[in-house]
PyMOL CGO cylinders between C-alpha atoms (Angstrom):
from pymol import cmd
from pymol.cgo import CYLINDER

trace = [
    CYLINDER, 0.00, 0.00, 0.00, 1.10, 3.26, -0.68, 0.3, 1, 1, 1, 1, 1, 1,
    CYLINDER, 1.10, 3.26, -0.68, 0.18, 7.01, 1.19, 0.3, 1, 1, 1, 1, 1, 1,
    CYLINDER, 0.18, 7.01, 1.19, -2.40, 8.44, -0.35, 0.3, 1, 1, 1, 1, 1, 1,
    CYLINDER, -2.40, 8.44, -0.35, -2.08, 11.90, -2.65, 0.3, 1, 1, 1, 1, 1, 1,
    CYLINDER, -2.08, 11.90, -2.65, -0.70, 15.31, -1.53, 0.3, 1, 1, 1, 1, 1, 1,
    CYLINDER, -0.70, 15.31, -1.53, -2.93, 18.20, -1.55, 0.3, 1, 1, 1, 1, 1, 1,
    CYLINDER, -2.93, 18.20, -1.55, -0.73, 19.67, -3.98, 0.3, 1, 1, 1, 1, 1, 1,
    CYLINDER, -0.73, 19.67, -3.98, -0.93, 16.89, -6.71, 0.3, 1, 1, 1, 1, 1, 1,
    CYLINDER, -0.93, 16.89, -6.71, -3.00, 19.15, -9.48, 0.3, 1, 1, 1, 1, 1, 1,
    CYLINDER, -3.00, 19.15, -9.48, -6.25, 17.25, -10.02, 0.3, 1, 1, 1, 1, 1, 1,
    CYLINDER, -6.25, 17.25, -10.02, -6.80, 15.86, -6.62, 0.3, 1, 1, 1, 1, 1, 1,
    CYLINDER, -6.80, 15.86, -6.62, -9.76, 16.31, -4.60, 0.3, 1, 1, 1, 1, 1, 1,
    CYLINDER, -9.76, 16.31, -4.60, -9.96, 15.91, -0.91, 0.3, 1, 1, 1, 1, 1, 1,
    CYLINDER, -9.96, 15.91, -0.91, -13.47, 14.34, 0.44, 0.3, 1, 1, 1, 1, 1, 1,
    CYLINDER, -13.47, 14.34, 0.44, -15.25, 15.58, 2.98, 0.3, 1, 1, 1, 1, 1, 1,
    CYLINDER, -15.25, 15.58, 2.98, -13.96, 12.82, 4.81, 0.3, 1, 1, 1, 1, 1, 1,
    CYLINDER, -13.96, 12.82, 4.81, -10.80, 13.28, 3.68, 0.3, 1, 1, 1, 1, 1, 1,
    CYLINDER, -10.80, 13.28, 3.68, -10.31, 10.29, 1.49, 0.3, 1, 1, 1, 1, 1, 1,
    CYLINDER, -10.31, 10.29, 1.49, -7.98, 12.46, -1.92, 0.3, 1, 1, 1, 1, 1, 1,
    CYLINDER, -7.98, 12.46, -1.92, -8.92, 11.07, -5.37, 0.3, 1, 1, 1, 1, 1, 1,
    CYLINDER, -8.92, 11.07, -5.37, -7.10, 12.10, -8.32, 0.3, 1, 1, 1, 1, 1, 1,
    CYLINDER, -7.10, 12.10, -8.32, -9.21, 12.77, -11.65, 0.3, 1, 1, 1, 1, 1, 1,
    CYLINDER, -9.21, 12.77, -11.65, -7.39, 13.49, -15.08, 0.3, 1, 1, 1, 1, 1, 1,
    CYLINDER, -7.39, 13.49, -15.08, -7.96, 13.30, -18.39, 0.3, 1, 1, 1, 1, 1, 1,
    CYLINDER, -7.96, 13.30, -18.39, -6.44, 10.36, -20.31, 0.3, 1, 1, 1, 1, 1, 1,
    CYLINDER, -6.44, 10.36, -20.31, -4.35, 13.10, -22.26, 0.3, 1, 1, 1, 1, 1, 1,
    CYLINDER, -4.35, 13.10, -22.26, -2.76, 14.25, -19.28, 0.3, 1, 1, 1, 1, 1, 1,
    CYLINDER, -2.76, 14.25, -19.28, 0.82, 12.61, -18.07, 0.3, 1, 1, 1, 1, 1, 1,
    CYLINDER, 0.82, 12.61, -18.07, 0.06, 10.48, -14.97, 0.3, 1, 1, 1, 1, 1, 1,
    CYLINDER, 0.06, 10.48, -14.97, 2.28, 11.96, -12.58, 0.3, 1, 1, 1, 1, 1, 1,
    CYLINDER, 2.28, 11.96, -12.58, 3.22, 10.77, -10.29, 0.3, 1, 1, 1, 1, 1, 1,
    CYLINDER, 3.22, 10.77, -10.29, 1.68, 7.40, -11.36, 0.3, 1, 1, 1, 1, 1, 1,
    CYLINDER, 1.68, 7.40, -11.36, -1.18, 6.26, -9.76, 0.3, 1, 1, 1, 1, 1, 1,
    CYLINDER, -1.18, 6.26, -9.76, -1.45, 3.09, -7.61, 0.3, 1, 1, 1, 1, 1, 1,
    CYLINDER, -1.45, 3.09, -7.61, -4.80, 2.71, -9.07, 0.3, 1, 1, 1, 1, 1, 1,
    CYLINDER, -4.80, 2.71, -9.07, -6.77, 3.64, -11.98, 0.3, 1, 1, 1, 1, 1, 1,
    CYLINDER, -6.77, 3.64, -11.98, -10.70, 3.47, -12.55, 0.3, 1, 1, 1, 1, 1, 1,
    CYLINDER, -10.70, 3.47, -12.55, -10.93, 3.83, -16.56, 0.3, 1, 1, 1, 1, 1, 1,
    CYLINDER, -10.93, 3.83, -16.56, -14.28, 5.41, -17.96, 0.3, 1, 1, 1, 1, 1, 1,
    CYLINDER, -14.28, 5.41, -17.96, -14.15, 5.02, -21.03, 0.3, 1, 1, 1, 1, 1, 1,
    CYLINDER, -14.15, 5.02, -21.03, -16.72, 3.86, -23.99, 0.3, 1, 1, 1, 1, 1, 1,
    CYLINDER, -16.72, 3.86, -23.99, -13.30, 1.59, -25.07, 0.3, 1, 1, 1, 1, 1, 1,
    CYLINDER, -13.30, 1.59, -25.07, -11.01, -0.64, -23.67, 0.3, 1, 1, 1, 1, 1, 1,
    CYLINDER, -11.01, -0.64, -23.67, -7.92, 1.49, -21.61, 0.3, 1, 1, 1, 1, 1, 1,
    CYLINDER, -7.92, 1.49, -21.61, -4.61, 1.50, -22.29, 0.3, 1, 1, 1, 1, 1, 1,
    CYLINDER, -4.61, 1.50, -22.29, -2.04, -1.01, -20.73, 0.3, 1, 1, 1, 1, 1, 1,
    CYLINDER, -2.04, -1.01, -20.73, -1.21, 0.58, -16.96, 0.3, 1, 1, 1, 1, 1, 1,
    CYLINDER, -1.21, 0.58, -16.96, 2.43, -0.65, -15.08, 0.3, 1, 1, 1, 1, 1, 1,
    CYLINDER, 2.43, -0.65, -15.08, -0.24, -0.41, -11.90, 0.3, 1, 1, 1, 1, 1, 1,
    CYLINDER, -0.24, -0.41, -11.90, -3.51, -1.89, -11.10, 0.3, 1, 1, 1, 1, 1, 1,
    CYLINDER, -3.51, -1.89, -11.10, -6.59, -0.88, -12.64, 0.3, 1, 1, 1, 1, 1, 1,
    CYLINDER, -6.59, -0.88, -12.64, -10.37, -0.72, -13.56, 0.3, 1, 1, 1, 1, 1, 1,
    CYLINDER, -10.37, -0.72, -13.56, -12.64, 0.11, -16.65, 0.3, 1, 1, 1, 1, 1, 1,
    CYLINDER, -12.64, 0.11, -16.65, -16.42, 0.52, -16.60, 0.3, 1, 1, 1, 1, 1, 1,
    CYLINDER, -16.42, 0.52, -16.60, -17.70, 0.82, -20.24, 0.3, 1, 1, 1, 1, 1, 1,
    CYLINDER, -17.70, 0.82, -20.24, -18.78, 4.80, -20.07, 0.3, 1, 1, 1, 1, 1, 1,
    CYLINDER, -18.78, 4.80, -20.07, -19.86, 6.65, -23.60, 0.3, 1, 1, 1, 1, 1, 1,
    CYLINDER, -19.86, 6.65, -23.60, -19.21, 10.43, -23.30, 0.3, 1, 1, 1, 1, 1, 1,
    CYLINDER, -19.21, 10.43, -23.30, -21.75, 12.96, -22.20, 0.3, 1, 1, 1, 1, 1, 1,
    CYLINDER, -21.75, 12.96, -22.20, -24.10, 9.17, -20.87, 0.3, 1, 1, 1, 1, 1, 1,
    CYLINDER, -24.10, 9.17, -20.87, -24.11, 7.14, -17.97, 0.3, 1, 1, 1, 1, 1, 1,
    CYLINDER, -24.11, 7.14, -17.97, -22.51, 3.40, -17.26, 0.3, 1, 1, 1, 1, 1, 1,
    CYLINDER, -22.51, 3.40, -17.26, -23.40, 0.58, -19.87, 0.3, 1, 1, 1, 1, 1, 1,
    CYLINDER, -23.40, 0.58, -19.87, -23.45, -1.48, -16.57, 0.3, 1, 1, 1, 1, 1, 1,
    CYLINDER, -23.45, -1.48, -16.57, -24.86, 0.08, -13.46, 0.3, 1, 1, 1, 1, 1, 1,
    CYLINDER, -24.86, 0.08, -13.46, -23.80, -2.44, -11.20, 0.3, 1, 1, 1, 1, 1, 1,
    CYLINDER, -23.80, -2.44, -11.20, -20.39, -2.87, -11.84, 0.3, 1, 1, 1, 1, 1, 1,
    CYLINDER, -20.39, -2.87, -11.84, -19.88, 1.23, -12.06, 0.3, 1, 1, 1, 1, 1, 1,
    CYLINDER, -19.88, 1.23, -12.06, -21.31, 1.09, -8.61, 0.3, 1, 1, 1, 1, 1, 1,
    CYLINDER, -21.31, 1.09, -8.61, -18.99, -1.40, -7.56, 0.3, 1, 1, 1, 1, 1, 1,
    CYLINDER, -18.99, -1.40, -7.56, -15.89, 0.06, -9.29, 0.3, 1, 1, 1, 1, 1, 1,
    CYLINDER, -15.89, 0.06, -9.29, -17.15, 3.36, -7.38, 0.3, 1, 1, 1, 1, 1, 1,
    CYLINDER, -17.15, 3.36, -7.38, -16.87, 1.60, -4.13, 0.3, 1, 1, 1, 1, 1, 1,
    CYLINDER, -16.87, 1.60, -4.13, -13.40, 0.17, -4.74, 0.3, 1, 1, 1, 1, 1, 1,
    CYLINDER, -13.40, 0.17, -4.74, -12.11, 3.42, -5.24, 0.3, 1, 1, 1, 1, 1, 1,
    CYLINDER, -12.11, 3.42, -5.24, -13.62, 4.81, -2.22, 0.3, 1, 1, 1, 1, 1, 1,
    CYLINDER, -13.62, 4.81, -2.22, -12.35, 2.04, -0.42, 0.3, 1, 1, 1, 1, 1, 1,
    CYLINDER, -12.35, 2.04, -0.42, -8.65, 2.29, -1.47, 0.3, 1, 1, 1, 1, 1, 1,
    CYLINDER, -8.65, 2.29, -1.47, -8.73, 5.99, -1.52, 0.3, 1, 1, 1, 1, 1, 1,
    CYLINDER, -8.73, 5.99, -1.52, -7.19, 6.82, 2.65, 0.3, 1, 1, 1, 1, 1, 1,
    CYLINDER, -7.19, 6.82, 2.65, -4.56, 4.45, 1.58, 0.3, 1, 1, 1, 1, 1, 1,
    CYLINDER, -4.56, 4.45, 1.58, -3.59, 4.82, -1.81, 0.3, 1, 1, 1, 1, 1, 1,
    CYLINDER, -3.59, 4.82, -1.81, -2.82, 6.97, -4.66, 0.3, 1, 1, 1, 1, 1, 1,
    CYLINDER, -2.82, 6.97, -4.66, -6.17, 6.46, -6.88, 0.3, 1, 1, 1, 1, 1, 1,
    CYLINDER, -6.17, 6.46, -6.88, -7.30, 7.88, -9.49, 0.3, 1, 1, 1, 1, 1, 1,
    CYLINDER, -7.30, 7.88, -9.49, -10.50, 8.55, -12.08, 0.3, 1, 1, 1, 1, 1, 1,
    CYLINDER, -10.50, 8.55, -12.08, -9.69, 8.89, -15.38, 0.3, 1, 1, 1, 1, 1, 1,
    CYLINDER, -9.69, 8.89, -15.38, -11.93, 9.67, -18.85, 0.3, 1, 1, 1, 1, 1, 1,
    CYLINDER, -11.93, 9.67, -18.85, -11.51, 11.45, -22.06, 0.3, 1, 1, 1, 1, 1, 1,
    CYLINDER, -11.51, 11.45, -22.06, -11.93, 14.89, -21.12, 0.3, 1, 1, 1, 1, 1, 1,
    CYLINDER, -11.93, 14.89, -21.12, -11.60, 14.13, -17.37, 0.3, 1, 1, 1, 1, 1, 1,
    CYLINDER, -11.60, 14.13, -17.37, -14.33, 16.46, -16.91, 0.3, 1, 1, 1, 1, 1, 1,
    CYLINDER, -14.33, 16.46, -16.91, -18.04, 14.63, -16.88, 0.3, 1, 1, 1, 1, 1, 1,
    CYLINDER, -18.04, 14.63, -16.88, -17.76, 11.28, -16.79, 0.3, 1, 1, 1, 1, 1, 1,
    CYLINDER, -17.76, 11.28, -16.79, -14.76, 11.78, -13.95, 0.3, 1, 1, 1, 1, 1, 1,
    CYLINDER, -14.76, 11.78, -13.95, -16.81, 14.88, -12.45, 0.3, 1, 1, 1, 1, 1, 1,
    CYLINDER, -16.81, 14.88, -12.45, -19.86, 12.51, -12.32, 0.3, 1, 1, 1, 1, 1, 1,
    CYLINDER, -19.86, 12.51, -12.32, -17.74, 9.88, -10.34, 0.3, 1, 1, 1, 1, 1, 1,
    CYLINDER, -17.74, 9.88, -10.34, -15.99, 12.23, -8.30, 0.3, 1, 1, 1, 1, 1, 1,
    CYLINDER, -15.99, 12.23, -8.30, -19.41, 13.38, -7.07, 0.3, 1, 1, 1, 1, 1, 1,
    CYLINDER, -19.41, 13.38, -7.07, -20.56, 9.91, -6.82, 0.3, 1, 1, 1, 1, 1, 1,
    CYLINDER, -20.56, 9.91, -6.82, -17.44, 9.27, -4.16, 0.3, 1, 1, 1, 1, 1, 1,
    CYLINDER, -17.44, 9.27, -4.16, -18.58, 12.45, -2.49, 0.3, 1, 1, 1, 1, 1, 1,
    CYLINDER, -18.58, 12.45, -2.49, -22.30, 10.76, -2.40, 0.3, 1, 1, 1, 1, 1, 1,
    CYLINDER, -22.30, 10.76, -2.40, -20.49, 7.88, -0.60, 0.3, 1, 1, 1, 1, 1, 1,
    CYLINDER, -20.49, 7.88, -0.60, -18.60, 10.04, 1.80, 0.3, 1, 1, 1, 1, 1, 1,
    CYLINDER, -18.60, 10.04, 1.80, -21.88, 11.19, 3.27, 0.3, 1, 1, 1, 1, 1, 1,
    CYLINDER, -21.88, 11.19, 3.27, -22.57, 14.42, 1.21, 0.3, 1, 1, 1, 1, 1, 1,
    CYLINDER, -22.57, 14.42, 1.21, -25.81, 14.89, -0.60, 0.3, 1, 1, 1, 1, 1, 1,
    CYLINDER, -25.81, 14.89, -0.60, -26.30, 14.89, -4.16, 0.3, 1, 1, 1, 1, 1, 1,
    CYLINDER, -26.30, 14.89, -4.16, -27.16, 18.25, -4.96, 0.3, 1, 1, 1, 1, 1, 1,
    CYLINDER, -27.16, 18.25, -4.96, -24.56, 19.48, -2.51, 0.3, 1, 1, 1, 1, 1, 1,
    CYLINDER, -24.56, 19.48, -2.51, -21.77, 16.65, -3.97, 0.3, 1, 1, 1, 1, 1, 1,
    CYLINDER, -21.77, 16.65, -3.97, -22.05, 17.90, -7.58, 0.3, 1, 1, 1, 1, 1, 1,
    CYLINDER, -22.05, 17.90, -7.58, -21.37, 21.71, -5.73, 0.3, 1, 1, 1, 1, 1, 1,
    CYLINDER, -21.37, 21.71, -5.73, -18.25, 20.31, -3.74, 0.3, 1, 1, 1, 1, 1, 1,
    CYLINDER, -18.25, 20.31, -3.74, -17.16, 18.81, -7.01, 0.3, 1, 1, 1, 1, 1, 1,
    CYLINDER, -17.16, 18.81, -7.01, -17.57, 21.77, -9.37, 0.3, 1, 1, 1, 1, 1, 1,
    CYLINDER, -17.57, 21.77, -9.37, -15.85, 23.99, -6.60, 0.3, 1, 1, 1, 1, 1, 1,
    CYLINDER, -15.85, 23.99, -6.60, -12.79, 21.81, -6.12, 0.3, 1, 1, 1, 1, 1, 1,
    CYLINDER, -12.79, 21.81, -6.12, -12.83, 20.05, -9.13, 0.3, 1, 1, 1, 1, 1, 1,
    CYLINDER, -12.83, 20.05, -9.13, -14.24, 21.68, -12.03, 0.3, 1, 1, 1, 1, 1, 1,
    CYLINDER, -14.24, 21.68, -12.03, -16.36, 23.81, -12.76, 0.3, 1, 1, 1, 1, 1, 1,
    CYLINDER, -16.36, 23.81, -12.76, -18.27, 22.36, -15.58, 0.3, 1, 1, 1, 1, 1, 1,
    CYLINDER, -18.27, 22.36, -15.58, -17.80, 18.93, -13.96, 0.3, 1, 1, 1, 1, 1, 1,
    CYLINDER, -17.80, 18.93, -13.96, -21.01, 16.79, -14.24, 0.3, 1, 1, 1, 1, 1, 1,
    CYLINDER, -21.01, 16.79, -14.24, -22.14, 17.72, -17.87, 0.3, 1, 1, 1, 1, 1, 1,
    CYLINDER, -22.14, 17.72, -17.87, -25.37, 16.30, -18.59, 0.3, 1, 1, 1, 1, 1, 1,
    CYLINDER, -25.37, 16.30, -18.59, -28.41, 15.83, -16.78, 0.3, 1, 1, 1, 1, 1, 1,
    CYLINDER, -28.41, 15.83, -16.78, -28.23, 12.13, -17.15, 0.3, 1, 1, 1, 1, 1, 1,
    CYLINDER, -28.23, 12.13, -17.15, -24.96, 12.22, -15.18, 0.3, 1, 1, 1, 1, 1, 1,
    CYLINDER, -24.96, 12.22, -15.18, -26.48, 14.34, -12.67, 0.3, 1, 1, 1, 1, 1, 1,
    CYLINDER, -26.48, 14.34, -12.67, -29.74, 11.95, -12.31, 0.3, 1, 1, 1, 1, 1, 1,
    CYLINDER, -29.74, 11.95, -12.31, -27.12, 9.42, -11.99, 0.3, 1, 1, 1, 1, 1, 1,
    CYLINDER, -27.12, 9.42, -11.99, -25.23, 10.68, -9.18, 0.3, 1, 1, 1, 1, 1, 1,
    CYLINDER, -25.23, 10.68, -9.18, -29.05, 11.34, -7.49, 0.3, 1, 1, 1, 1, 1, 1,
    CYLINDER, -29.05, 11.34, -7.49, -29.59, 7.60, -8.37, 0.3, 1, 1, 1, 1, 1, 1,
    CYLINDER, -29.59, 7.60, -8.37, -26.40, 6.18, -6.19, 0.3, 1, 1, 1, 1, 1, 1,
    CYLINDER, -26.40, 6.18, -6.19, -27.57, 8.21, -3.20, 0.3, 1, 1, 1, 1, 1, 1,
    CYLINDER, -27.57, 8.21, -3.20, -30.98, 6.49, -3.24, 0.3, 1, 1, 1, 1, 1, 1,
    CYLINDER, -30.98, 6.49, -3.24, -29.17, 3.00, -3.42, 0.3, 1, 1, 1, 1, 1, 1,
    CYLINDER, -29.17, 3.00, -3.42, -25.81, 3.20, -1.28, 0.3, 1, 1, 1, 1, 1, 1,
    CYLINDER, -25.81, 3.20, -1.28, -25.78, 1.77, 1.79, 0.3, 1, 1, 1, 1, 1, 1,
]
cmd.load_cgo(trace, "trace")
């Protein structure tokens, strides 16, 4: 296990909890590397030298799978106090905003006020459609 991300690492966004989760785009240089990656992507990922994830995720929609974005969500929040993880699509803005939110959701925060924390610390424009925002409303009616 590694210690989770600095502050300072551009992209990361601290939790309410605490828990730091990098998001990028899959342009951007991953550094430092990640010890884990969530890919969401409508294609398979590129080859990683670390362990990682990929829930099928078309731009601008929601998962192909529900279930197993749900579960991939849930891994990430899990590893995230102890490790370098990370959230990574095209544009690293909406499908990553929508998950970023969605880890908020898990941290305790409500919907509404997740996609806010995310579009404050994150970016601004994160969470791009309203099928990403019903989404995000979704996981809060279902997580434990």
């Amino acid at each position: 296990m590694t210690t989770p991300w600095k502050s300072d690492v551009p992209g990361v966004v601290t939790l309410p909890s605490g828990r730091r989760v990098r998001g990028r785009a899959l342009r951007a240089a991953p550094i430092p590397p990640p010890s884990f990656t969530l890919f969401l992507l409508g294609r398979h990922p590129p080859a990683t030298a670390w362990p990682s994830r990929w829930v099928r995720w078309r731009d601008f929609l929601v998962p192909a799978d529900r279930a197993n974005a749900v579960d991939a969500l849930h891994e990430v929040w899990r590893r995230a106090p102890g490790e370098c993880v990370e959230i990574v699509c095209d544009g690293g803005r909406g499908r990553t905003g929508t998950a970023l939110a969605c880890l908020a959701v898990l941290d305790g925060t409500s919907p509404d006020n997740a996609v806010r924390l995310i579009r404050e610390r994150y970016d601004r424009r994160a969470v791009e459609t309203p099928w990403q925002r019903r989404f995000v409303q979704d996981l809060a009616r279902t997580a434990p």
